[in-house]
C-alpha angles and dihedrals in degrees: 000000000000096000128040112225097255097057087051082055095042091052087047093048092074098062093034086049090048096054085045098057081047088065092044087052097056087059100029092056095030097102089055091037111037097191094052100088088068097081101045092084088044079052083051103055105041073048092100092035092061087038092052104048089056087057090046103048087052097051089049093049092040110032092185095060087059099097126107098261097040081055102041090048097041080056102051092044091049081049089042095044096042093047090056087053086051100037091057094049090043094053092048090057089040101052098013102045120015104019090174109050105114097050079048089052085053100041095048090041086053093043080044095052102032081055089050128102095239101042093128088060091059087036078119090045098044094051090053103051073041096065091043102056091035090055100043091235095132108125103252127242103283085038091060090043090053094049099043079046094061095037084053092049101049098042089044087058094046089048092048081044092066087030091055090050091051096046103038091040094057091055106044082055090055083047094056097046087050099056095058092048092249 
């Protein structure tokens, strides 16, 4: 063993950081760019792809890494060390650049659904999202860093967590056939 299982997650954690900071982007500059949202879901879902081959490209240089708890925690590091990437640069937009931006979201969402056609339907909603950006009481930018930091975390543990049984399960049954020469 060369590498110890956390330098093969923090060298995966740049370009994981990197595609994360992409989906923060597409929110993040949404209001100023108003196509961009649609990609976020297209980032989503390529998301466990990106994830998975740096599993997998860890399991196949170092075998013995190839078992399900080298994997899962190779997965939640990558997702650890890439939400910090994207947290920083998040927080920076968020308190450096664009300080407003939440109460803005809001703002924008409230003028998007009172327009719309079915606005009675979302009266409850809308009072609400009403009360809070009257009354200042919105989270501000590093608490919605935080919070979207440990979401992305956790789902990104879960999500190495399934990865980790896919990839893991599908070797130790190549082991076994192996073993008694099938």
């Amino acid at each position: 063993m060369t590498k110890s299982v956390y330098k093969y997650a923090a060298e995966a954690g740049l370009p994981v950081g990197v595609y994360l900071t992409a989906m923060s982007a597409c929110l993040l500059l949404s209001l100023r760019i108003e196509s961009l949202p649609i990609f976020m879901p297209l980032l989503a879902l390529g998301f466990p792809f990106l994830l998975a081959y740096y599993m997998r490209r860890m399991a196949r240089q170092e075998p013995a890494y190839s078992k399900f708890s080298a994997l899962w925690l190779c997965g939640i590091y990558s997702v650890i060390f890439g939400t910090l990437i994207c947290s920083l640069f998040s927080g920076i937009y968020l308190t450096v650049i664009d300080p407003g931006f939440i109460h803005s979201y809001i703002a924008n969402a409230l003028v998007e659904i009172e327009s719309s056609p079915a606005a009675g339907e979302y009266a409850a909603t809308t009072d609400m999202m009403r009360r809070a950006l009257d009354g200042r009481m919105l989270p501000g930018g590093m608490q919605f860093v935080a919070s979207m930091g440990w979401l992305t975390c956790f789902a990104g543990s879960m999500l190495s967590l399934v990865l980790a049984l896919m990839l893991g399960g599908r070797r130790r049954v190549d082991e076994k056939r192996n073993v008694f020469g099938r």
